[in-house]
N, C-alpha and C positions, 0 to 999 in steps of 0.2 A: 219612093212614091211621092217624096215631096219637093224632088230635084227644081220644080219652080220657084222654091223659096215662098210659098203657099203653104198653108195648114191646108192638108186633104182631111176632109170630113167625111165620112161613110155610112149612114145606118146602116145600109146592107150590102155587104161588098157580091152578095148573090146577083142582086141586081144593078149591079155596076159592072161596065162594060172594059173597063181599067183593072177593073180587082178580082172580078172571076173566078179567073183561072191562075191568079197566081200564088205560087205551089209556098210561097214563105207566107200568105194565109188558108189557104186550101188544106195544107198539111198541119195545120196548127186548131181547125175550126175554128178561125175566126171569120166572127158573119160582120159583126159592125169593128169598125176602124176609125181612128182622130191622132192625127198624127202631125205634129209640130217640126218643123227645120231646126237644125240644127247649123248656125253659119258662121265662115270666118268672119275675118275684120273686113272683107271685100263684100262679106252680102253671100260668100259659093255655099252651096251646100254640101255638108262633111256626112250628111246622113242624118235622122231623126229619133225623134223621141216619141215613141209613141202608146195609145192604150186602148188593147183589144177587147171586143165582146164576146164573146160566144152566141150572142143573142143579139136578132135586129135591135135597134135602139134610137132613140130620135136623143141626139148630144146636146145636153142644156149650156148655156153660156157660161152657169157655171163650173163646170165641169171640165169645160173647155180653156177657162181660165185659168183651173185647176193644173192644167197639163201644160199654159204656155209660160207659167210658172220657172217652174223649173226646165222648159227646154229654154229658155231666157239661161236662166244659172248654167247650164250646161255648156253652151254658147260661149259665153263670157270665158266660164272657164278653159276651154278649149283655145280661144285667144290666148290669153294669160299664158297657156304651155310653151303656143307657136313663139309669141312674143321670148319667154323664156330661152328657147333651144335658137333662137335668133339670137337672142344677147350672148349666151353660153359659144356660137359657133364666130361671132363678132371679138368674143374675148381671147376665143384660141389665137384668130386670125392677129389680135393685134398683139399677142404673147411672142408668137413665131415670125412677125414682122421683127419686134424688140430684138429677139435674140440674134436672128439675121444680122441688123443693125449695130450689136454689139461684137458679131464675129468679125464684120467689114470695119469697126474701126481698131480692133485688133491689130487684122492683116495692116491696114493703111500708117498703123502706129509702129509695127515691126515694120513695112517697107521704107519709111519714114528713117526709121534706125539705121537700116542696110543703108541708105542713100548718105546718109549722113558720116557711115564708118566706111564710106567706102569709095 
């Protein structure tokens, strides 16, 4: 719902032609909706953070503040992983280039030998 990388704000998703009828709040009663992006390090959105009503509701600023709070922290973190399993798949790659590299000057040190006795 926040796929623009926008805070969707909703007092009443009854009256919202977006939120309606959809069944992950239809099924849940939620009337009002304030829902923060959740993004990588590029700005995409991975999904949100959000906090429903049950009850129409007019969303105060601070409230709202409240909520971008921690979809901020959440964000960040989410970075921090990707970053993470990038460094982590960076380390295999240059582990299993090393070992590569240490079987070809093997070979080249034994063909070396052969050339040498023979």
């Amino acid at each position: 719902m926040v796929a623009s990388g926008q805070p969707l704000v909703v007092p009443d998703a009854r009256a919202d032609e977006r939120l309606r009828t959809n069944p992950a709040l239809t099924d849940l009663g939620v009337i009002a909706y304030a829902g923060m992006p959740l993004t990588d390090a590029d700005g995409l959105v991975g999904g949100s953070l959000w906090a429903p009503d049950h009850e129409a509701r007019a969303w105060e600023p601070g409230a709202l503040s409240d909520l971008e709070d921690p979809a901020a922290a959440c964000s960040a973190e989410l970075r921090l992983r990707v970053l993470s399993a990038k460094s982590r798949s960076a380390q295999q790659v240059l582990e299993t280039a090393r070992a590569a590299a240490e079987h070809a000057r093997g070979d080249a040190q034994r063909l070396e030998q052969q050339a040498q006795d023979g």
